[in-house]
Backbone bond lengths (Angstrom), bond angles and torsions (degrees), N, CA, C in turn:
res aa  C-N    CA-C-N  psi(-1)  N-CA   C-N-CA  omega(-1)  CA-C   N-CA-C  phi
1 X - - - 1.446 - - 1.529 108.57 -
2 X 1.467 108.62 149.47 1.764 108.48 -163.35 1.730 94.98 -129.86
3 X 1.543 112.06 101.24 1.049 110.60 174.66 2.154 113.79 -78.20
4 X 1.148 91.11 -164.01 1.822 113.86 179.45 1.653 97.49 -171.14
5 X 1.740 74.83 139.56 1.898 106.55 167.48 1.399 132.67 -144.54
6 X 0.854 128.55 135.54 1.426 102.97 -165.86 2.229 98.13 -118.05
7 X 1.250 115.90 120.39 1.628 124.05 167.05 1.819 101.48 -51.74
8 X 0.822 107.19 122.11 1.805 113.05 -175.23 1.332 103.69 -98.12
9 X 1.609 123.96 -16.21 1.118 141.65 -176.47 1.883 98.41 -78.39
10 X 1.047 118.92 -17.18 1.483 137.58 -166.60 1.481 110.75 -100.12
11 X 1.151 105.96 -44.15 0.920 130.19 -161.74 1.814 119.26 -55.31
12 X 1.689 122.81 141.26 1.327 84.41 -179.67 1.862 98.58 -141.37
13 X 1.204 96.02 14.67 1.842 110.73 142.33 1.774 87.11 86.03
14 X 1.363 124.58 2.25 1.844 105.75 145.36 1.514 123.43 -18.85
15 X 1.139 116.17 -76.53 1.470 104.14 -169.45 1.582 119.27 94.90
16 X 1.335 110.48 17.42 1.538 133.46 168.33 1.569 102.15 -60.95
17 X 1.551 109.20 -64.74 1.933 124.78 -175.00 2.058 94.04 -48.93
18 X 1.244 118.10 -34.72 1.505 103.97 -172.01 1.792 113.30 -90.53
19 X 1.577 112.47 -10.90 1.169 119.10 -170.71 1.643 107.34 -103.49
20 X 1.277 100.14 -10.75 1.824 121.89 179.64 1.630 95.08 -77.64
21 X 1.655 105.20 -60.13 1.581 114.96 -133.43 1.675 96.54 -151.88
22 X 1.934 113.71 69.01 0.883 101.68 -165.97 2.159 114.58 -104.59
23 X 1.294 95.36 40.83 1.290 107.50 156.75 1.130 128.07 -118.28
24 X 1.388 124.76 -4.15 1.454 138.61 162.40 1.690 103.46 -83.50
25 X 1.351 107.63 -75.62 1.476 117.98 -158.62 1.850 101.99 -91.07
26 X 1.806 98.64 149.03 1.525 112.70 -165.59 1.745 91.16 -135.17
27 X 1.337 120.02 154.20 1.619 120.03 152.46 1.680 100.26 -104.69
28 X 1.424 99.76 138.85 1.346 120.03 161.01 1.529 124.85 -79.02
29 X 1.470 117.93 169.51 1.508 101.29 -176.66 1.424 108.06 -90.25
30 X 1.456 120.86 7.90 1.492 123.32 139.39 1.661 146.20 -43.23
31 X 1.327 92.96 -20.74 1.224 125.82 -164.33 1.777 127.26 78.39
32 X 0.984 99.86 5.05 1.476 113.77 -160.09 1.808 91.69 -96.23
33 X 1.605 103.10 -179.25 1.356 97.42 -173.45 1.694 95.83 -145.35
34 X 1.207 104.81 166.76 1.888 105.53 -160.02 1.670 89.76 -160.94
35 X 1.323 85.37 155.02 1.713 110.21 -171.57 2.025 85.20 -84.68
36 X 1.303 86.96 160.89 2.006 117.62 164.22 1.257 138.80 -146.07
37 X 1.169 128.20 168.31 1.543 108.51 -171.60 2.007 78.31 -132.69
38 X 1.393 92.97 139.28 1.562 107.39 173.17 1.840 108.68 -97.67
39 X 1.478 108.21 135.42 1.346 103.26 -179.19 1.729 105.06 -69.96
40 X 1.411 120.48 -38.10 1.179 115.29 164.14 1.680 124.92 -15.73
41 X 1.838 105.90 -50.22 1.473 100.74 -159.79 1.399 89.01 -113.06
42 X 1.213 130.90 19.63 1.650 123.02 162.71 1.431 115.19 -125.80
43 X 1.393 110.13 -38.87 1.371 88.13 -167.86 1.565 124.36 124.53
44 X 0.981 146.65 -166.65 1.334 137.34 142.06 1.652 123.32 -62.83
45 X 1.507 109.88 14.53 1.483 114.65 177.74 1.661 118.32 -105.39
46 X 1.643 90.59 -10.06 1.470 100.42 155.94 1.439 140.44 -3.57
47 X 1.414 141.31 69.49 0.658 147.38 176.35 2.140 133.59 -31.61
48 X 1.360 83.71 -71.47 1.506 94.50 162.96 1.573 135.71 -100.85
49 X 1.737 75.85 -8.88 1.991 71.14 -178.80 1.479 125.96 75.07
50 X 1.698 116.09 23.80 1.908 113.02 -177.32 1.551 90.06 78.03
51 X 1.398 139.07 -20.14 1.655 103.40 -172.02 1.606 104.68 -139.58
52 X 1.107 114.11 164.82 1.475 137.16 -177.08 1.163 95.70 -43.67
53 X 1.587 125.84 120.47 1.295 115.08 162.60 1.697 101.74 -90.74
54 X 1.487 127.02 -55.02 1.218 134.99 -165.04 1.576 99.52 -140.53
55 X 1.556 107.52 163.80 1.618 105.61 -163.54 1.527 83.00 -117.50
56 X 1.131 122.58 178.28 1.363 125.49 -139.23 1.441 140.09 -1.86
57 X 1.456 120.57 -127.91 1.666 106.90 -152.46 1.605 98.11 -62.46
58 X 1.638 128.14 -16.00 1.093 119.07 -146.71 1.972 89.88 -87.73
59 X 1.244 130.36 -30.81 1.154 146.98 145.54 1.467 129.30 -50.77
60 X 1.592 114.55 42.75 1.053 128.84 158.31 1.606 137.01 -40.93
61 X 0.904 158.12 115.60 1.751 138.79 134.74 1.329 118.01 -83.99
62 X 1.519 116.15 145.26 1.446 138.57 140.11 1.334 107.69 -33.57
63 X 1.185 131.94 132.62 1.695 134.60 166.83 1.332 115.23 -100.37
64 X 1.323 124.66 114.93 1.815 134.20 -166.91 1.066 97.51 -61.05
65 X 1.527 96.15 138.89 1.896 99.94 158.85 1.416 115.09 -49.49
66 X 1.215 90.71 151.68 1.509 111.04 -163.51 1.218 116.89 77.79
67 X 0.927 152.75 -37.24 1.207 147.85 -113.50 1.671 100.53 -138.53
68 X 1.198 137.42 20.49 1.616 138.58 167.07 1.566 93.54 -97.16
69 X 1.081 154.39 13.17 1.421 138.65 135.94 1.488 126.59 -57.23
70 X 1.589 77.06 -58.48 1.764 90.37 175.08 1.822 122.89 -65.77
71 X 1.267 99.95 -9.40 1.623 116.01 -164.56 1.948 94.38 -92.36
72 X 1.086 105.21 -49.25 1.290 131.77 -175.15 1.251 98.67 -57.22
73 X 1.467 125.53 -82.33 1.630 119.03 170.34 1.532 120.37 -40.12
74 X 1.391 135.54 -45.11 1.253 143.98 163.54 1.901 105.06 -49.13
75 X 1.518 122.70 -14.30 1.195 108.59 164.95 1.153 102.44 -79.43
76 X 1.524 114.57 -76.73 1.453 118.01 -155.30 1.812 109.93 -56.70
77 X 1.180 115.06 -23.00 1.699 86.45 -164.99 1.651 88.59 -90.96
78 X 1.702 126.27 -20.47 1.417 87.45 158.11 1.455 166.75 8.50
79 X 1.339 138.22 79.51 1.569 123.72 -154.41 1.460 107.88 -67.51
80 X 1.434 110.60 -34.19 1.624 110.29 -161.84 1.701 113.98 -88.81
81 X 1.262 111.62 1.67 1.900 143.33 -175.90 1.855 85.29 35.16
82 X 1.400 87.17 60.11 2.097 100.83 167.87 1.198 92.52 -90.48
83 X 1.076 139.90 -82.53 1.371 132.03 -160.30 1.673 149.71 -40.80
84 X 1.303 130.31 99.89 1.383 137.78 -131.06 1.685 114.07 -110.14
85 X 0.687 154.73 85.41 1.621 154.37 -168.78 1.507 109.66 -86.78
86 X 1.510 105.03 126.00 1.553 96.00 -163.32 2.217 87.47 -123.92
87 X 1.091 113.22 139.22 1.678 115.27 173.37 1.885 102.29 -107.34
88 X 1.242 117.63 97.99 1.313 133.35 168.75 1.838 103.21 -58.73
């Protein structure tokens, strides 16, 4: 399993990761931006439910099939290199 996280402490609230990869990544009315898990691509195993549960590593998502390309590019062109991909 291939999670995502994003350091908010890093973070510098672009909004590239949500315009890359906008079923993973959300902006808050913080300005900051945080990973999600869509019930669409899980299921009732849903993790967060569409919203921020916790802001960094402890605020993990699952990354949908398909969809670690798009997650992957949403790291690197990143400005604030917040974004973290972890393979369990």
């Amino acid at each position: 399993m291939t999670k995502v996280w994003i350091d908010q402490d890093l973070c510098t609230g672009d909004g590239l990761c949500a315009e890359i990869c906008p079923d993973v990544f959300f902006g808050q009315d913080d300005g900051l931006y945080y990973v999600k898990e869509e019930a669409s691509h899980f299921g009732s195993q849903t993790l967060y439910d569409g919203k921020a549960n916790s802001a960094g590593a402890d605020g993990q998502a699952r990354i949908p099939d398909g969809m670690l390309d798009s997650v992957i590019e949403a790291a690197e062109e990143c400005p604030g290199e917040c974004i973290f991909i972890e393979v369990e």
